[in-house]
N, C-alpha and C positions, 0 to 999 in steps of 0.2 A: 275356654279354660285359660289362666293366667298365666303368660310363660315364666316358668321359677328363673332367679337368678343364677348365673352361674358358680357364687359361693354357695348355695345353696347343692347343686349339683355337684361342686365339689367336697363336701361335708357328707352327700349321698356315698359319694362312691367310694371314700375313706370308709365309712360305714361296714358299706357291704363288704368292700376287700379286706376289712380286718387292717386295714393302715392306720399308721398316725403319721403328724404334718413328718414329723421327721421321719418318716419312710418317706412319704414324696418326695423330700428333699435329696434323700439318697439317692430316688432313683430317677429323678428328672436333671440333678447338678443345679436346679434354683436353689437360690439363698434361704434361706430359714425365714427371715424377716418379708421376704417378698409373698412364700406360700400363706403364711399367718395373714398378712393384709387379702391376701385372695380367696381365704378361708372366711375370713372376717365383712369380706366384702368392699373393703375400703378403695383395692383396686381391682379390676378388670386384668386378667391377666394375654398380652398381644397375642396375636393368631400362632407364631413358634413357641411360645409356650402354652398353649391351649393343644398344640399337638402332642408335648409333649407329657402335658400331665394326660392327659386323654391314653395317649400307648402307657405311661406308666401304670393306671386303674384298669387298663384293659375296658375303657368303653367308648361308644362312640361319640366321634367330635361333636357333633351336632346336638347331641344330646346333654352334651356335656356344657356346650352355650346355653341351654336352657330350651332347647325347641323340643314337644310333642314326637317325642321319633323312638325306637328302640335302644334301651341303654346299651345293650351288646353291640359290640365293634361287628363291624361286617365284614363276611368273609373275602379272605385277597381273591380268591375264585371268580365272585360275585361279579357278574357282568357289570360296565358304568352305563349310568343313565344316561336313557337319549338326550343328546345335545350337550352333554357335560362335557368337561373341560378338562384334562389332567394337571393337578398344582402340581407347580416345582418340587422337586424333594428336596427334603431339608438334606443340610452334609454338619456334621461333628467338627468343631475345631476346638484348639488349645486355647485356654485363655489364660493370659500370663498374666503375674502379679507385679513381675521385675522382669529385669534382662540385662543379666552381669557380662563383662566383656568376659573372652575366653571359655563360654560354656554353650555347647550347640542352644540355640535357638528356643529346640522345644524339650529342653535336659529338664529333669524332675523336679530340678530345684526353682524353676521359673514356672513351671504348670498349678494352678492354682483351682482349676478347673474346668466345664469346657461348656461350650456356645454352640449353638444351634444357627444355621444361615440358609438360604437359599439362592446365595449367589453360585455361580457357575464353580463347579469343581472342578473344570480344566485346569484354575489354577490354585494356587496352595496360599490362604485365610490364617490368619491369627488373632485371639479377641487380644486387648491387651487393658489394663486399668487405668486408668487417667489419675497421676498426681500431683495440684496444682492449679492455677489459677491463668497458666500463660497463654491459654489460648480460647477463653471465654467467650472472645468477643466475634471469633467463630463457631459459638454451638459448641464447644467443646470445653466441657466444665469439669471441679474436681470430682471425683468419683465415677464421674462416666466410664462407661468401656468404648473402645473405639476397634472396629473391624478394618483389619489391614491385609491390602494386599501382599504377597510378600514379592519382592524387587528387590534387585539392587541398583537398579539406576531409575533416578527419576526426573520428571520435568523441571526447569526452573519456577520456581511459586508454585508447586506442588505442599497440600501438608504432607509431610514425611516423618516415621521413627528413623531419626538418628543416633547410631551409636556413637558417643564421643569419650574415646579413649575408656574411660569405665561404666558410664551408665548412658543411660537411654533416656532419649528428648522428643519433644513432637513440638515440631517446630516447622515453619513454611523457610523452603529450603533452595538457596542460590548459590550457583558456582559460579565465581570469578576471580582468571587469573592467578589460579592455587591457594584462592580463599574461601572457607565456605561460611557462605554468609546465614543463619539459621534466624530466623524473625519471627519473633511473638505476635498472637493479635488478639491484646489483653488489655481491661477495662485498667488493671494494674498498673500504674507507671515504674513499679520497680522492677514490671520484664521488659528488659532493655534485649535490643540485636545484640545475639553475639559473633564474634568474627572466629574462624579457624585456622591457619595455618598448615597447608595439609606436610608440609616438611618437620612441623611440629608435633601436629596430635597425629593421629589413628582415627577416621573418621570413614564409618561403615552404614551405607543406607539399607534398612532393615525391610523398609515397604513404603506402601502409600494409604495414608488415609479413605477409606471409602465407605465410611460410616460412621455416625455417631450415636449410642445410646444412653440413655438416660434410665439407669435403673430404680426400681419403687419397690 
């Protein structure tokens, strides 16, 4: 037997649950435009979001990649099979749109939605959006999201969000001498190093870079 694709699978379980795309949307935090291409089949959607539509339909992962198996989720009870492996659990984070000075971090007005990760929860994740072109020539494009550690101190030539004075940059980030030196690494030649002042501005390090995503 042929294994169905997985828009196909997802189009099933819309079906059965009485969903439409924009119930998915509601209740996984994917973008409307990304569930439609995964409905449509144009993209595959990655293994944290095949989890999460999968808990959203109530059915099981595997079934839901298109493999021969029971549509229903298995029970948490359910012993694991021999030789199986427990996956990471995924952990919930904020994913911001902006980050204005003077407003906690994770305030209402910078939450714009939230990300799914499997990095270690010991420590505390933020998605944030990427706007811009300054740091391309590292993987990191406009519209991207980037998962950040949160820190406030970091290495020198680390990339880093930095607060400066009102808004926020990601920038590969040097301290010298009470200047902080913030460097692009962009295809663009109109992002130029900027230098800080720190008796000048107000310059607050938010995290460290430890992801890049490319959203579809």
């Amino acid at each position: 037997m042929e294994k169905m694709s997985c828009a196909q699978r997802i189009r099933q379980g819309l079906t059965v649950r009485g969903m439409r795309q924009k119930d998915l949307c509601k209740a996984t935090g994917i973008p409307k435009s990304a569930v439609s291409q995964y409905c449509s089949g144009s993209f595959t959607p990655r293994p944290d979001r095949i989890a999460l539509i999968a808990k959203a339909l109530d059915v099981n992962e595997a079934w839901l990649m298109g493999y021969h198996v029971p549509m229903e989720r298995e029970s948490p009870e359910a012993p694991p099979l021999p030789g199986a492996f427990p996956i990471n659990p995924t952990h919930k984070i904020p994913l911001l749109g902006q980050i204005a000075a003077g407003l906690p971090i994770y305030a209402e007005e910078n939450i714009e939605g939230y990300l799914w990760t499997d990095r270690n929860h010991g420590a505390e994740y933020f998605g944030l959006r990427v706007r811009g072109d300054s740091m391309n020539a590292a993987g990191i494009n406009d519209g991207d999201i980037v998962i950040v550690k949160k820190q406030d101190i970091v290495e020198d030539g680390a990339i880093a969000v930095v607060l400066v004075d009102e808004s926020a940059t990601i920038k590969r980030y040097r301290l010298e001498k009470g200047i902080v030196i913030l460097t692009p690494q962009s295809t663009n030649p109109e992002n130029q190093v900027q230098f800080y002042n720190l008796k000048e501005h107000t310059i607050r390090i938010l995290g460290r870079i430890v992801e890049s995503r490319t959203e579809y």
